[in-house]
Structures are given as structure tokens and as C-alpha cells.
N, C-alpha and C positions, 0 to 999 in steps of 0.2 A: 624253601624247597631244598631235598637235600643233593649232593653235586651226583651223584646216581641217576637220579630221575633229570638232571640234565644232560649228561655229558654222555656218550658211550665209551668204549677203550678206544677206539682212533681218535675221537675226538680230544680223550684226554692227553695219549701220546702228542697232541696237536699242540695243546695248552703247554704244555713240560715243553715241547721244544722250542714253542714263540719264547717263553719267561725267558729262559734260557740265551736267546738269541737279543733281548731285552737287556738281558745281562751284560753281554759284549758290548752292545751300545754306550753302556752307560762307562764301561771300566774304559773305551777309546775315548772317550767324550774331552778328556784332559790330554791325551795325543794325538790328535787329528793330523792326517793328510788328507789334504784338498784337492782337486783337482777339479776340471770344468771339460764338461763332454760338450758344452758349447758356453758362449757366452752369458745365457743367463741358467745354466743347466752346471749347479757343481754336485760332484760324485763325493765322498768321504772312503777311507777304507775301511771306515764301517758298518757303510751300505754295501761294498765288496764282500764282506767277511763274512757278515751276516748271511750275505745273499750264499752262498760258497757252502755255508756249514749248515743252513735250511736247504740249500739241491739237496745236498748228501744224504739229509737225514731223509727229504722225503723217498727219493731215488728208492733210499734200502725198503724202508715202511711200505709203499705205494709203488713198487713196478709197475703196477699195471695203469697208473694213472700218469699222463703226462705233466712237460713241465712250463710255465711260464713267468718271465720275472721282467722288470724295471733293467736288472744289472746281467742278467742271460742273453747270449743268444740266441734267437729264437731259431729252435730244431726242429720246428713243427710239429712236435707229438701234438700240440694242441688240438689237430685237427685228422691225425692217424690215430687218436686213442678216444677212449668213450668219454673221457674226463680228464680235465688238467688241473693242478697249481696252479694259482696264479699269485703272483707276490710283487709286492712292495717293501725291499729290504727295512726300509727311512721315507716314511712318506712325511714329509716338512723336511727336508734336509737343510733347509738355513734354518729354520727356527734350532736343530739337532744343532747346529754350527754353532748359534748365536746363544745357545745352555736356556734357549725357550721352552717351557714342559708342554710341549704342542704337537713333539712329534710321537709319530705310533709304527708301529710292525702291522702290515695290513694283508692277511693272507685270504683267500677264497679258493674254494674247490669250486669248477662250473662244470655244468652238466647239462647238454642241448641249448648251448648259449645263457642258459643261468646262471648265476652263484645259488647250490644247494647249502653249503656249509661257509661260516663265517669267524674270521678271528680279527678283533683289532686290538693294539696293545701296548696303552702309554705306560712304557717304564720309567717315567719320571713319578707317574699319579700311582704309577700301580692298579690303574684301572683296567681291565680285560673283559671285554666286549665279543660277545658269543651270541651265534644265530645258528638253528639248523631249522632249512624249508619247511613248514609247517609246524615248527617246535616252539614260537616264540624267539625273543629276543633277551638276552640276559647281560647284565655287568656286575660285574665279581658275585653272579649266582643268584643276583636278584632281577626280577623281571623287571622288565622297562618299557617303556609307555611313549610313546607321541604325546606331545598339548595338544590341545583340540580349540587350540586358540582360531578365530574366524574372524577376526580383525587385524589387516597387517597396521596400523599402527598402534597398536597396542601389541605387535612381536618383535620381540628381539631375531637381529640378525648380524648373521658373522661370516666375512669375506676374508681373503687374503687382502692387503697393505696396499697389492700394486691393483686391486681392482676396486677400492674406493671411490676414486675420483671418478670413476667409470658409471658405479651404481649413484652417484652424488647428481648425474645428471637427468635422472628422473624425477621427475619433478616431487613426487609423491614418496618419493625418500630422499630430496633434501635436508631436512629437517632432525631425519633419525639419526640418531648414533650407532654404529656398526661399528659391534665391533669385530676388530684384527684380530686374525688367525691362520698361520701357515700351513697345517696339514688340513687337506680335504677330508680323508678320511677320518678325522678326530673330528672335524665341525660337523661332519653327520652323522656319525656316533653321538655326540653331544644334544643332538636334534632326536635321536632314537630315544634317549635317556630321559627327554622331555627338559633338558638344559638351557638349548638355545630353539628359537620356534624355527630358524631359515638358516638353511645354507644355502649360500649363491655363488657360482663360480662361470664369466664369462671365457677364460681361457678354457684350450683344449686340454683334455684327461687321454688319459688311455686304461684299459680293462684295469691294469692293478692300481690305479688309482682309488675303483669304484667300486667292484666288484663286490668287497667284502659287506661296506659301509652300505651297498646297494640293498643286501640281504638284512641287513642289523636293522635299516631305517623299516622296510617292510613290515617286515617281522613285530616290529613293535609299532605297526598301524598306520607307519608313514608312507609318504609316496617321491621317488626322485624320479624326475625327467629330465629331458634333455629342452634347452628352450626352445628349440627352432624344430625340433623333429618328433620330439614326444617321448613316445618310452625305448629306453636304453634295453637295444640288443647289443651282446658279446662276442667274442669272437668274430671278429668281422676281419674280412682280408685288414686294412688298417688299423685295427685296435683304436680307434681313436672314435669319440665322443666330443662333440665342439663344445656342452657346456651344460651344466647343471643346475638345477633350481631341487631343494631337499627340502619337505619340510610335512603338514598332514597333507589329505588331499583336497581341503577346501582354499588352502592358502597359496602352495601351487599352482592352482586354476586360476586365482586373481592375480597371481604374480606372472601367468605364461599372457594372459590377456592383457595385464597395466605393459608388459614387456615388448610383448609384440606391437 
């Protein structure tokens, strides 16, 4: 397909900025400053930097859309404008720490509590990961598919490290191998792609966590919920989402039922 019949011009001004912002990642990646907004929560400067030089660019492009980030204060346009940013400068930021090709740039435009438009974007792989509402799901231009796998042991599934032991207590994934992975938003991108059949995450998210990853998995057939509440609305006074299950929509349904 050629990138025309994908992309429009915001879209693509979109794409040039993430790469770009991909960029920085990778050139601080050998000078890192650390810092910890709490004990299990560290910041880098360049999840600052990024975040700082994606406001700017969208601010000038997109007045009319509000802003939302991981590393912003939140100004509330989100909810005085018809549409906002919503960003994840470094989503995996220990994996980005620890030089793991795991982490991504995860941006999403939401509109009426949606993500309409999607970008995710590991600059280690070089993979870039594109959704717009009803347009399909695309990585580096090619379309991308959900499995339509209907047996969870015969799916692959990939968690974060610290929630292992966690999923290990079901009886019914004892036995499987899962594997590790620190950005949320790349394990469902990777699940969009038809890579991995399950994302599971029992910790809490917030909008830019999921937002984007929300739209890519759809778009290409799949379905993420939340486990205890069902389907993920945004913008909510709290931004927060207690916990994920990504994957088609037959395997979700046996994973909200074995779960609950």
C-alpha cells in the first residue's frame, strides 16, 4: 500500500516528529540522568526532553487541540478542547534504562473519550506502529492483523518481570512460559501485529499508557479491556485504568472469565 493512501499530512507531520523524538532517545541513551518521581516510578531526561520538544511541536501544529502527557502538568485543555494529545514520552522507561529494545514513543489524539488517531514507535527496531479510526492498523505501512488464535494454551503471552509471579498463580498458566516485557504499549502493539497472542497487565495504567496501543490493537481486529470493569473509557477525572487484558476477542472473554 502506498504511504499516501495511509497517512494524511498531520498524520505524516506526526510520523517526522515521533522519528525524530526517537532520535533523542537513542543519542541520551549513553548519557542518562535518572531520577525517581517515586520509589518504583524513575523519570530519565529523556523522557523530559522528548516530552518538552513533542509539547512544542504539537502546541505550534494543533492550537486547537489540547495537551496531555506522563511528564506535563496537567492544564486541563483535555477537557476545555474538543481533542487532546495524549503522550507517553518512554513508555518502558527501565527497559530504555537498562539499553532493552522494548521501549516506544506512544502518542494518541482522543476525541469523545476515544483514541481516533495512533502512533507507537520503537526506535531501537525501527518499527512504527499507525492506526487512524476506521482506517486500519499499520507497522512500517504494512497492515497488521490480530491471531485469531482460540486456545489460550496454545497463545503466547507477555507481561511485565514484576507481574509474573502474579499471573504464575493461576492455575491455568502455571505451566506457560511468558514472556518479559516492559513497555505496555509495545506488548500490544506486538499483539496488533499478530506477534504475541496476550497482553496482560495487572498493575494500574493511565490514558497514555494505553491510548494509542488501544487504537492499533482494534484497528487490527483485536479487543483490550480492563479486567474487573470491561471496556476502557478515557479521560476520566483520574486517568487511571486498574488493569489490562489485550489480545482477539475470543481469548479475552476466556481470560476475563478463568480471571475473575
Amino acid at each position: 500500500m502506498k504511504k499516501e493512501n495511509i497517512y494524511s499530512s498531520l498524520d505524516i507531520l506526526c510520523k517526522e516528529a515521533i522519528i525524530k523524538a526517537g532520535k533523542i532517545s537513542i543519542n541520551l541513551q549513553k548519557k542518562l540522568d535518572i531520577k525517581y518521581k517515586s520509589e518504583n516510578q524513575p523519570v530519565t531526561n529523556a523522557d523530559i526532553e522528548i516530552n518538552e520538544f513533542l509539547k512544542k511541536y504539537f502546541k505550534e501544529l494543533t492550537p486547537q487541540y489540547g495537551w496531555l502527557s506522563e511528564e506535563s502538568i496537567d492544564d486541563n485543555s483535555r477537557n476545555k478542547l474538543d481533542s487532546f494529545w495524549c503522550l507517553d514520552p518512554i513508555d518502558g522507561t527501565r527497559s530504555y534504562i537498562y539499553g532493552k529494545p522494548e521501549f516506544t514513543i506512544s502518542l494518541a489524539l482522543i476525541t469523545n473519550n476515544r483514541p481516533v488517531l495512533g502512533f507507537i514507535y520503537n526506535p531501537t527496531t525501527e518499527e512504527f506502529f499507525f492506526a487512524k479510526h476506521k482506517h486500519g492498523s499499520f507497522c512500517n505501512e504494512k497492515k497488521i492483523f490480530v491471531n485469531k488464535k482460540t486456545d489460550i494454551d496454545n497463545s503466547s503471552i507477555a507481561a511485565s518481570s514484576s507481574e509474573i509471579k502474579r499471573l504464575k498463580k493461576y492455575s491455568f498458566l502455571k505451566m506457560k512460559e511468558i514472556k518479559k516485557m516492559g513497555s505496555i504499549a509495545y506488548k500490544i502493539a506486538l499483539v496488533a501485529k499478530g506477534e504475541i497472542d496476550i497482553a496482560i497487565s495487572f498493575t494500574k495504567k493511565n490514558d497514555w499508557d494505553l491510548a494509542a496501543a488501544d487504537l492499533i490493537l482494534t484497528e487490527a481486529g483485536g479487543e483490550i479491556k480492563s479486567i474487573s470493569k470491561g471496556k476502557i473509557i478515557y479521560n476520566t477525572k483520574d486517568l487511571m485504568i486498574d488493569s489490562v487484558i489485550a489480545s482477539n476477542n475470543a481469548l479475552v472473554e476466556k481470560l476475563k472469565e478463568k480471571i475473575e
